[in-house]
C-alpha positions in Angstrom: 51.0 -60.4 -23.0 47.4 -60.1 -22.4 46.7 -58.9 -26.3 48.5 -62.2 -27.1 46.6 -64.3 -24.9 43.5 -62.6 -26.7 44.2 -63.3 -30.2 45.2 -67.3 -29.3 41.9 -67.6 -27.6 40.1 -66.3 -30.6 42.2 -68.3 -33.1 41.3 -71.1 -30.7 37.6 -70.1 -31.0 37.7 -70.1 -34.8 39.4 -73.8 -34.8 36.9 -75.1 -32.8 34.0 -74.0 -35.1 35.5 -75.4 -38.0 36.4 -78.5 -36.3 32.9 -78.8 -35.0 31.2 -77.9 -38.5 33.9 -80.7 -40.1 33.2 -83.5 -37.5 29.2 -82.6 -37.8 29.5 -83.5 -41.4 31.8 -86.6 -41.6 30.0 -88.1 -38.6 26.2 -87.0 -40.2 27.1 -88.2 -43.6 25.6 -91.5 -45.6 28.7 -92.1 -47.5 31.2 -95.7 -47.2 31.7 -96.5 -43.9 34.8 -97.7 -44.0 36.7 -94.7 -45.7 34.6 -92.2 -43.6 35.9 -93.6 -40.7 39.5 -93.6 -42.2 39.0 -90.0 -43.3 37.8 -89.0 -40.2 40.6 -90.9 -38.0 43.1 -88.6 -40.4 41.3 -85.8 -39.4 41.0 -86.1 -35.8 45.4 -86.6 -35.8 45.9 -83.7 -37.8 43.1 -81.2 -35.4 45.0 -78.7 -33.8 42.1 -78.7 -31.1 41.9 -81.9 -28.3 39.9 -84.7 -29.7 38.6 -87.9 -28.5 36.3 -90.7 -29.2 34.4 -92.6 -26.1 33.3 -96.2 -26.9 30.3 -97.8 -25.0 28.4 -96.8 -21.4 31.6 -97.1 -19.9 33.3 -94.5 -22.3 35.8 -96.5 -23.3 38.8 -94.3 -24.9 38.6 -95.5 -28.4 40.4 -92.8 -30.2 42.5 -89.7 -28.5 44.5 -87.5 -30.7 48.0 -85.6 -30.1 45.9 -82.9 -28.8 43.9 -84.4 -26.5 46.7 -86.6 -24.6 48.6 -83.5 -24.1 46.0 -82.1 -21.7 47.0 -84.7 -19.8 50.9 -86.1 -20.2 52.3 -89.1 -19.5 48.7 -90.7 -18.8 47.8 -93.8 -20.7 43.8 -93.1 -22.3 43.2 -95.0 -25.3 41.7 -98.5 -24.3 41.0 -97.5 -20.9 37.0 -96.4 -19.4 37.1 -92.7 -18.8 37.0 -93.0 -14.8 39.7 -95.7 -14.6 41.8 -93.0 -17.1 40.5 -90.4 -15.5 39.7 -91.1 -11.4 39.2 -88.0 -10.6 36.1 -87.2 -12.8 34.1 -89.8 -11.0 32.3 -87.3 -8.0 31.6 -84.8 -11.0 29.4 -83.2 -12.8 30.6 -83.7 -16.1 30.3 -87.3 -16.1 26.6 -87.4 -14.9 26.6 -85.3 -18.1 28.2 -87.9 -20.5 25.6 -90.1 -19.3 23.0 -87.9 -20.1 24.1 -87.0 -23.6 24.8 -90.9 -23.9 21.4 -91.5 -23.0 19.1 -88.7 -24.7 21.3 -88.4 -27.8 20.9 -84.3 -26.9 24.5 -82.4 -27.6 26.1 -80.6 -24.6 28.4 -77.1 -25.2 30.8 -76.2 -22.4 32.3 -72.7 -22.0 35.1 -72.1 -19.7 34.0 -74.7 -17.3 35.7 -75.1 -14.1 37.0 -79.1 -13.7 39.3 -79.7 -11.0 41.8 -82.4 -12.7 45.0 -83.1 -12.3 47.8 -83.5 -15.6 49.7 -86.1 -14.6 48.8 -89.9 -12.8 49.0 -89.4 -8.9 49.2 -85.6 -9.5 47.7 -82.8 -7.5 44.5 -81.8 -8.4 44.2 -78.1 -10.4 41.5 -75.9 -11.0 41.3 -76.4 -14.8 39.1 -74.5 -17.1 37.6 -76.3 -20.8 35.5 -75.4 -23.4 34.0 -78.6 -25.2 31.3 -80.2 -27.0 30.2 -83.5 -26.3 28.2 -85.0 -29.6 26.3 -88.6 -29.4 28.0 -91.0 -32.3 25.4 -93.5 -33.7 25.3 -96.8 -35.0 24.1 -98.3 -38.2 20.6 -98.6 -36.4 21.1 -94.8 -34.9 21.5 -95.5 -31.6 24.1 -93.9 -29.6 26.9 -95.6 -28.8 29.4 -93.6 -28.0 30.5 -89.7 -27.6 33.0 -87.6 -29.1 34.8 -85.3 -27.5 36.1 -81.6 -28.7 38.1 -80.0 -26.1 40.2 -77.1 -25.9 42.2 -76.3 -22.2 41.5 -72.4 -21.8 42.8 -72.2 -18.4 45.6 -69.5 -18.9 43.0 -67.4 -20.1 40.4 -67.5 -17.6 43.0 -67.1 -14.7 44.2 -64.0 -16.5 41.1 -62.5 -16.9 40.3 -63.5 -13.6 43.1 -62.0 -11.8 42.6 -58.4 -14.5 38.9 -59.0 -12.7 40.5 -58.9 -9.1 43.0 -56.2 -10.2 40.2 -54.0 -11.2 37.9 -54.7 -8.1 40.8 -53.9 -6.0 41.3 -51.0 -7.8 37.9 -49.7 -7.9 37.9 -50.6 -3.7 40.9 -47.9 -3.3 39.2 -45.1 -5.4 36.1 -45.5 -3.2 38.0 -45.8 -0.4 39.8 -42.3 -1.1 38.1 -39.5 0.5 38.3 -36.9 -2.3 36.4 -37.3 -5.9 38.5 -40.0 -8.1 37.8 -40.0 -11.7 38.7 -41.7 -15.2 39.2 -40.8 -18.4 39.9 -42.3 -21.9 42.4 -40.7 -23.9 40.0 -39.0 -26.2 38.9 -37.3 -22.6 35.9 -38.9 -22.3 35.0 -39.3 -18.5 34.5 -43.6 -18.1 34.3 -43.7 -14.5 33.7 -42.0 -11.1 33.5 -43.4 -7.8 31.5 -43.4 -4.9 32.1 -39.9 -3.2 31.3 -38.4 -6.7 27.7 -40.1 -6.7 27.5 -39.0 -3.3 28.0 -36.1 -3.4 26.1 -35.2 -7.0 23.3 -36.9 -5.6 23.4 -38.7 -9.1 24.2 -42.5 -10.7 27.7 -43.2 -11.8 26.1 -43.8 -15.3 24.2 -40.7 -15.4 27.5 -38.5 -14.0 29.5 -40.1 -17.0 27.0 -39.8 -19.4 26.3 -36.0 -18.8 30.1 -34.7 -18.2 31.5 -32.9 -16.1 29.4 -29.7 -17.7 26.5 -30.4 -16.0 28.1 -29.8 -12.4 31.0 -27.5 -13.0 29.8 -23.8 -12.6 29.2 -21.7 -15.2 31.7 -19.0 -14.6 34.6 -21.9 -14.7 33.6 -24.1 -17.5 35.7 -22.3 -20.3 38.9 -21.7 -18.0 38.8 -26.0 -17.4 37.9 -26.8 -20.7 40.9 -24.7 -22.3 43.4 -26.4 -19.7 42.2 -29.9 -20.3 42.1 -29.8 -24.1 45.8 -28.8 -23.8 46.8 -31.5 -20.9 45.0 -33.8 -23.8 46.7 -32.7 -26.6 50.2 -32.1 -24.9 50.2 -35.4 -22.4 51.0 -32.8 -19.7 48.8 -32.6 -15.8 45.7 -31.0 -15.8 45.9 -28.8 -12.5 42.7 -26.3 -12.6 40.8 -25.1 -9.2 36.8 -25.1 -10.4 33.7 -24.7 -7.9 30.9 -28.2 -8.3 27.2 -28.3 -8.3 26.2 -30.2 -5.2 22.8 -32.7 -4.4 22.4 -29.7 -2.2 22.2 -26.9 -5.2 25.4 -25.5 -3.5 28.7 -24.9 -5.4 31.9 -26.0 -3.6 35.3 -25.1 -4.6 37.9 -28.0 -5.6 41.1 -28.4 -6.7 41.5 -30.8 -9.8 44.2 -32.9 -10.7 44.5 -35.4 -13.5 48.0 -37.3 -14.9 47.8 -39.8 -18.0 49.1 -43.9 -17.3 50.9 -44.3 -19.9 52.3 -47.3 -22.0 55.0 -47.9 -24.6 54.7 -44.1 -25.8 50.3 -44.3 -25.7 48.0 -42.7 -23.3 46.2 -45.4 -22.1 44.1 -43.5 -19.7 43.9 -40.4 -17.4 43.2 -40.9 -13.5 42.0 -37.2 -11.6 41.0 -36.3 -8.2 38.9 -33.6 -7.0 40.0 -32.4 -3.4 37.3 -30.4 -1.7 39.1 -26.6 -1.0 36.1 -24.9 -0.3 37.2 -24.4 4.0 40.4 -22.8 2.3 38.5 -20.9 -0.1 36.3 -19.3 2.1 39.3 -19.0 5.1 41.1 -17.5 2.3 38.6 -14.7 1.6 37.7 -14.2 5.2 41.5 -14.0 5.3 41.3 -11.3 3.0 38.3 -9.1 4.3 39.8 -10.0 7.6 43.3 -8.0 6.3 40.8 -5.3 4.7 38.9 -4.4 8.2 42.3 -5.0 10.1 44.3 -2.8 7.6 41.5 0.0 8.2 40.7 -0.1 11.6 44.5 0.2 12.5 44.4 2.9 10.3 41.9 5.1 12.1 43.2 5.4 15.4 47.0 6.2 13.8 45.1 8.9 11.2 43.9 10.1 14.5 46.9 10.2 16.7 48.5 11.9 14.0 46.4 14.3 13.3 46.0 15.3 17.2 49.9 15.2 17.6 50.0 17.9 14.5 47.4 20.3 16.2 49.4 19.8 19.6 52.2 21.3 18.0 50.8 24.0 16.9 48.6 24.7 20.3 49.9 26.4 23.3 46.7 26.8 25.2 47.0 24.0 28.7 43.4 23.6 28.3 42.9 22.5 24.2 46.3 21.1 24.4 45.1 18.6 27.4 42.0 18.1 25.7 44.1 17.1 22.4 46.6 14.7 24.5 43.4 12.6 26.0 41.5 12.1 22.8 45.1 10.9 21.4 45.2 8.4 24.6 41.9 7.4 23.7 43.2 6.5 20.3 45.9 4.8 21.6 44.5 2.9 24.0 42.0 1.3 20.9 45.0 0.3 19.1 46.4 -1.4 21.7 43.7 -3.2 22.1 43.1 -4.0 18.6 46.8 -5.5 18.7 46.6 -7.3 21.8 43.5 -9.3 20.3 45.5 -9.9 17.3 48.1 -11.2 19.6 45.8 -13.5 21.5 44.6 -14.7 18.3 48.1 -16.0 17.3 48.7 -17.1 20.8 45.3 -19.4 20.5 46.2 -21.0 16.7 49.7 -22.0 18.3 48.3 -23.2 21.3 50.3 -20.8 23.5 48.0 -18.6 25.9 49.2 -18.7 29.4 46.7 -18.7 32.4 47.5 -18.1 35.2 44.6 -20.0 37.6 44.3 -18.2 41.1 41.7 -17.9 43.8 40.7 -14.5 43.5 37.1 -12.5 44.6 34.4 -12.7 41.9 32.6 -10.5 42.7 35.7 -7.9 43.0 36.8 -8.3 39.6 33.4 -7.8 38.1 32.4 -4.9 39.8 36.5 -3.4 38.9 36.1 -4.3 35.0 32.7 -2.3 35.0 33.9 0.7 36.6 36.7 0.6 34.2 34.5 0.8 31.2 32.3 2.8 32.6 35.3 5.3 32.4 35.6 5.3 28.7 31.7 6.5 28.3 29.0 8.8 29.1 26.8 7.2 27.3 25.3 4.4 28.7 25.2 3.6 32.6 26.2 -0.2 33.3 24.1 -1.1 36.2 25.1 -3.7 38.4 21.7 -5.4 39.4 22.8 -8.5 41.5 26.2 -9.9 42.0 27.7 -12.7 45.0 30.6 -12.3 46.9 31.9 -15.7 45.7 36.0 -16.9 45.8 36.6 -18.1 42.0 39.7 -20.5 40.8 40.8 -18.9 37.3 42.5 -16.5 35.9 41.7 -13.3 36.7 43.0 -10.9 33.8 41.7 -13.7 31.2 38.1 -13.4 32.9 38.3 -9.7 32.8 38.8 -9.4 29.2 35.5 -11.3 28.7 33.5 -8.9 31.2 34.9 -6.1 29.4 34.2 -7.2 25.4 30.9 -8.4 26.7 30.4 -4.8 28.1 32.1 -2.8 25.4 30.1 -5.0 22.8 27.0 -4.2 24.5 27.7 -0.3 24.2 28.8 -0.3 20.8 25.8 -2.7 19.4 22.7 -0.3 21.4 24.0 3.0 20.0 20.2 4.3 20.7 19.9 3.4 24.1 21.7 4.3 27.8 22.2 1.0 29.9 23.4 -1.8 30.2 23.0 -4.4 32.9 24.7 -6.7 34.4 23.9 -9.6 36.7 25.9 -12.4 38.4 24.1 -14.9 40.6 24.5 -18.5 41.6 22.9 -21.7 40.2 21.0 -24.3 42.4 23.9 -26.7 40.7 26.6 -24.2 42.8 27.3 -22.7 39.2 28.3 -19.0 38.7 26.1 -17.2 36.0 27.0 -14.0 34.5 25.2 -12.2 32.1 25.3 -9.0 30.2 21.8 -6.9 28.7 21.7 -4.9 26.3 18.8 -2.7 24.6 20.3 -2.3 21.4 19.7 -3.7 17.5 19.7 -7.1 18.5 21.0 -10.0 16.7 19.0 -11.9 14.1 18.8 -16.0 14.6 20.6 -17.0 12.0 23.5 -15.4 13.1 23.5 -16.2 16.9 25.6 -19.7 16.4 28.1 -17.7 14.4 29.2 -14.7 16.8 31.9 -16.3 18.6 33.5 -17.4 15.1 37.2 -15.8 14.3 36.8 -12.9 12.2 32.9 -13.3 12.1 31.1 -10.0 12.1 27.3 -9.3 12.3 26.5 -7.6 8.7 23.9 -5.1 9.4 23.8 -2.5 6.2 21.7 0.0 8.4 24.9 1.0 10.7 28.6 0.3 10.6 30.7 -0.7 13.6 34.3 -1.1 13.9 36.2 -3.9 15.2 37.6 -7.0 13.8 35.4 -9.0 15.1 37.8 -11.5 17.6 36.4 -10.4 20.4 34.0 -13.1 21.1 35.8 -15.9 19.7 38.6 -15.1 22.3 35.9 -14.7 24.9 34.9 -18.3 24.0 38.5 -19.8 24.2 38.9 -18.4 27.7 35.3 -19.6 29.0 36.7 -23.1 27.1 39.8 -23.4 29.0 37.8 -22.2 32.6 35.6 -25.4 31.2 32.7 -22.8 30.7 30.0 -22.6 28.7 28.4 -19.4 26.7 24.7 -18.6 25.1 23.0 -15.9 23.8 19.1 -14.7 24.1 18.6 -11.7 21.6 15.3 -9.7 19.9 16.0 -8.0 17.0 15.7 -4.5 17.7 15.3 -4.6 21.0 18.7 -6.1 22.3 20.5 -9.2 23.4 21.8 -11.2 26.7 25.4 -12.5 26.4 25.5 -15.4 29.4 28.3 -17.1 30.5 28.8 -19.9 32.9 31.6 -20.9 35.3 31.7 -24.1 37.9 32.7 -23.0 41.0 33.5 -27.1 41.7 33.7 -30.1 39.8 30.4 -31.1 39.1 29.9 -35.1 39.9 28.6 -37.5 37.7 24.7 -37.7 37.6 23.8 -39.9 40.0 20.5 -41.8 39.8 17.6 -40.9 42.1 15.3 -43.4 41.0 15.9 -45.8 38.6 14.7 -49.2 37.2 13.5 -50.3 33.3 10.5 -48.2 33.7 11.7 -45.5 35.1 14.6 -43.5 36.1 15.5 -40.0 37.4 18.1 -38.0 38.5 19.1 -34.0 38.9 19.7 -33.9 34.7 16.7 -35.9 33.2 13.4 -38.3 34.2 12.6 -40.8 31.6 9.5 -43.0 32.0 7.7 -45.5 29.7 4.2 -44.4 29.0 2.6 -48.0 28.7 -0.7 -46.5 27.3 0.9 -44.8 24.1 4.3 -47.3 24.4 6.5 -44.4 23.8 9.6 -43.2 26.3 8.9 -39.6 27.9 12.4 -38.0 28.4 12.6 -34.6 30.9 15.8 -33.0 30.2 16.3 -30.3 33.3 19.2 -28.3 34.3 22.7 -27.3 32.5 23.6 -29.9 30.4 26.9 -30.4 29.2 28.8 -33.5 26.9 28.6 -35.9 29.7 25.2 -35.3 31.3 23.7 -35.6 27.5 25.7 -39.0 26.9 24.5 -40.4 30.1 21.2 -39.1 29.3 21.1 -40.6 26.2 22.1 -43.8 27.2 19.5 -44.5 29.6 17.0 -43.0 26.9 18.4 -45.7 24.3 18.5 -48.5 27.1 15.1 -47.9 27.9 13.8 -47.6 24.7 15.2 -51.2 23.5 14.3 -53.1 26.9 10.4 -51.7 26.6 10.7 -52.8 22.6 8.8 -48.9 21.5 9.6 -46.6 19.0 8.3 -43.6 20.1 10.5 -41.0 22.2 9.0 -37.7 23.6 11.7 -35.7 24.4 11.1 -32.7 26.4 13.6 -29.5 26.6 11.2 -27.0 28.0 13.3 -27.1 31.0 17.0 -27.2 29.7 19.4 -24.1 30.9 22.0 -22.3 29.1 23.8 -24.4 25.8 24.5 -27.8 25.2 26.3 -27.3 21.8 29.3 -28.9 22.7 27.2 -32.6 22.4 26.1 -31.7 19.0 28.6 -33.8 16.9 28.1 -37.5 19.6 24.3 -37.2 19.4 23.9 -36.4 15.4 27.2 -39.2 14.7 26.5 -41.4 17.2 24.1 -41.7 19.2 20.3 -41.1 16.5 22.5 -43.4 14.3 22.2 -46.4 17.6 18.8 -45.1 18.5 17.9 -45.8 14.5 19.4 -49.2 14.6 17.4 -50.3 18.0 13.8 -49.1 16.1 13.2 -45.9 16.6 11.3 -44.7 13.8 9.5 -41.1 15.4 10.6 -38.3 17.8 8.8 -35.3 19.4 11.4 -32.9 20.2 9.9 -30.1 22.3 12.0 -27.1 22.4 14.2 -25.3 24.8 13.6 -21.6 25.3 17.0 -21.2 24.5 17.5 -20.1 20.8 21.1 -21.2 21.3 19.6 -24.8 21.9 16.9 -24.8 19.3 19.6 -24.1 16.6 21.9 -26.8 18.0 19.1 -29.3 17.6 18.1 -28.4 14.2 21.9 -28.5 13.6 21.7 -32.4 14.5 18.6 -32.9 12.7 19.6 -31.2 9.6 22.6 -34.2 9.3 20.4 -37.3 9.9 19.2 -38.8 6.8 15.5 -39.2 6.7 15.2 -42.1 8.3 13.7 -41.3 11.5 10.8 -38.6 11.5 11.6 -36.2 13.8 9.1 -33.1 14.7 9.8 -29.7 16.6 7.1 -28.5 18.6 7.2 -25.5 21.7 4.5 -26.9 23.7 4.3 -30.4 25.1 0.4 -31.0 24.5 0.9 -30.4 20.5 4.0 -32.9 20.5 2.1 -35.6 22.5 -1.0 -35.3 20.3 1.2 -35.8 17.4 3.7 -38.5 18.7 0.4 -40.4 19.8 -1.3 -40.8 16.4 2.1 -42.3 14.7 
């Protein structure tokens, strides 16, 4: 329908050029008056296009051809004045137009102009689309007096194009509106168009994406596998299904699964529409997956190899001694794969959201010093000193609590292979919080590994020892400190050992409360925040444990009184922050920089904690924020204020 539309409105286009060049020359030329005028009257019937001749200032209708009156039906023109014809044009611009081609002589061209009229007498009023030329008509003395009119109604056609126009806007607002990559392609395979995420995430222009191809981002190893399946989902008319890793802004390749079917119409490719879906979390779960399988298919294997072998030599022993020596190193065995099972268990328990607890009051202090003597049964190799402990009555549960104490300890055995202690501490917080913490003296942990030890499946890779395990130890610990609404941090050295610390409320902890406060100051047991008139900056003292809601509140005191003082400046101090505050990562990165941005803050001194557990979780947040605030790490406070000061 469209096509057909097309061709009239070029057919159209060509009859109103050759009407124009006709009526130029009859109206230009010298020739007898009165048979020009009859020539031209039998020209202006017979015009396919909408003609009309306006007499006089007042644009008297002289002449109006077939054409012409059909635009508007059942309306009397010829004899009338244009506005008593034609009301409605009165308040428009056109007619101050007529005027001034009436007055100057100068000819006016029209192309799809929009003129509100109505068809009929007393009819509603449409939007109605023209293109026209209005030419001056002179006398014998050549001075204008009057105007003819070449009109053609091209209203179907502008509407049409107009709503392909909306069509295609709405169209293009769904593909960017889609979270995955959405693409186009003509049917010769050419790529036309990509949307937003695409740009986004190439870190390029549309134009420049679709200009270099999908070549330029798709990795080298998978380039001929996707171009042999889409030259055959082109010549075929099949989908194009292909999995292919993309070149990020970031110079990272991610995996993706592509998909691409053709639209088509009467029998034709018209186009082809793909998707790329980001699999690279499935990839990578996939081959941890595997490796997983490959350390869990081996480390079951060793302690079987081993009970098997020792049951063979028992059968051939009869000494009591050797033979009793045989049956406890095959206990030893077994007890290791029953505890390699029962992790696997609690794993599947955690993924379906079924580990029981079984929260009773029970002696602290009790069950700590039970779980080291426990361990402390299973090696001669290390002493696990108890340094300090309290005699405290804990609400939890009890077996759950153990199993932490004991990876913590049997982690800290394995992991200092060249030392011969391990110590343990357990002491109370001025907040009535229980610490526990477990040293070792061993190889140590290097930084950028310390935020991923308590990942499922995620082992420390050191290539100068191997230990066993399959490395679900901690990432239980951590569900069971999660569901006793704990928290968990690590110090560590490489090479000369780590501190596993974990944290339990003994009550529930009460909202901050505020010690002092007012708009230029405010201070209570988690932070102090004061405006520094001198340097108009806000100082922020963050003390204490801090947890999600102690850094929201925090932070919204921080942001209040950073808008009501009108700075831009924050000097935020974490020198004496406690344990990990990871789980408000995500609000202040998302949520709250983005609000802190948006009221004016343009620079930020962030003085780090001790904690290396802390300093990774704030470059974690800084690492997401676009650079639109400069933010600066410093360990000292001196160097940030020197620094904060000159901005």
């Amino acid at each position: 329908m469209f096509q057909a539309q097309q061709n009239l409105l070029k057919l159209n286009n060509e009859l109103e050029s050759r009407v124009e060049q006709r009526t130029l020359e009859l109206l230009t030329a010298k020739a007898d008056a009165s048979g020009q005028t009859e020539r031209l009257k039998r020209f202006f019937m017979q015009a396919p296009a909408g003609i009309c001749i306006l007499d006089g200032p007042d644009f008297v209708f002289e002449l109006v051809n077939p054409s012409y009156q059909k635009l508007f039906p059942g309306r009397k023109l010829t004899g009338k004045p244009l506005l008593e014809a034609l009301p409605e044009l009165k308040d428009q611009l056109i007619y101050d137009i007529l005027k001034n081609v009436y007055k100057t002589g100068n000819t006016f061209e029209g192309k799809e102009l929009l003129m509100p009229m109505a068809r009929e007498a007393n009819g509603p009023l449409e939007d109605r689309y023209f293109t026209f030329v209005y030419q001056a008509r002179y006398d014998a003395n050549d001075k204008v007096d009057g105007i003819m009119v070449f009109a053609f109604e091209v209203t179907e056609a502008v509407l049409v194009r107009q709503k392909e126009k909306e069509n295609e806007e709405r169209f293009r607002f769904l593909l960017n509106a889609m979270p995955q990559q959405v693409w186009t392609a003509r049917p010769s395979g050419k790529l036309d168009y990509v949307n937003e995420v695409i740009c986004e995430d190439f870190g390029r222009s549309a134009e420049d994406i679709i200009g270099q191809g999908w070549q330029a981002f798709i990795h080298p190893d998978d380039q001929q596998s996707c171009l042999k399946k889409w030259l055959n989902a082109l010549r075929t008319g099949h989908e194009y299904l292909v999995e292919f890793r993309l070149k990020f802004q970031d110079g990272q390749y991610r995996w993706h699964l592509a998909r691409a079917v053709p639209l088509i119409e009467n029998g034709e490719i018209k186009l082809w529409l793909g998707t790329n879906t980001n699999i690279d979390i499935q990839k990578n779960n996939e081959q941890k997956k595997d490796e997983f399988l490959s350390i869990a298919s081996h480390e079951l294997k060793t302690p079987l190899t081993s009970i098997k072998a020792f049951n063979q030599l028992m059968m051939r022993i009869n000494e009591p001694q050797k033979l009793n020596d045989l049956i406890q190193k095959s206990a030893a065995h077994v007890l290791r794969l029953e505890k390699l099972i029962s992790n696997l268990l609690d794993v599947s328990r955690i993924n379906a959201g079924k580990m029981d607890y079984n929260m009773e009051s029970f002696n602290f202090y009790e069950m700590l010093k039970d779980t080291i003597d426990s361990v402390q049964h299973t090696t001669a190799s290390h002493q696990i000193i108890l340094k300090s402990a309290e005699n405290i009555t804990y609400t939890g549960d009890r077996f759950r609590l153990e199993q932490v104490v004991n990876n913590l300890l049997t982690n800290a055995i394995k992991y200092s292979p060249e030392a011969n202690k391990v110590i343990v501490t357990c002491a109370i917080h001025e907040d009535n919080s229980l610490i526990v913490s477990v040293q070792d003296f061993g190889i140590g942990i290097e930084e950028k590994n310390l935020s991923r030890l308590f990942e499922r499946y995620y082992r420390v890779d050191n290539t100068a020892m191997r230990f066993e395990g399959l490395g679900l130890g901690l990432f239980i610990s951590a569900e069971i400190l999660k569901r006793h609404n704990g928290s968990f941090w690590i110090e560590s050295v490489p090479g000369k050992g780590s501190t596993f610390f974990f944290r339990l409320l003994t009550h529930q902890i009460q909202k901050q409360a505020a010690i002092i406060q007012g708009d230029l100051y405010y201070h209570d047991s988690a932070i102090t925040l004061s405006y520094n008139n001198v340097h108009s900056r806000i100082d922020a003292d963050w003390t204490g444990f801090q947890n999600l809601e102690s850094v929201q509140q925090g932070c919204h005191r921080l942001l209040n009184m950073m808008v009501k003082n009108h700075v831009h400046k924050v000097l935020n101090n974490n020198i004496h922050v406690l344990g990990n505050w990871s789980e408000a990562v995500e609000w202040v990165a998302e949520e709250w920089f983005p609000a802190m941005y948006k009221a004016g803050l343009k620079y930020f001194a962030w003085v780090n904690s001790p904690s290396v557990f802390s300093q990774l979780s704030a470059r974690k947040i800084v690492n997401t924020l676009p650079d639109k605030i400069a933010i600066r790490f410093f360990t000292d406070v001196i160097t940030a204020e020197a620094w904060i000061n000159e901005q």
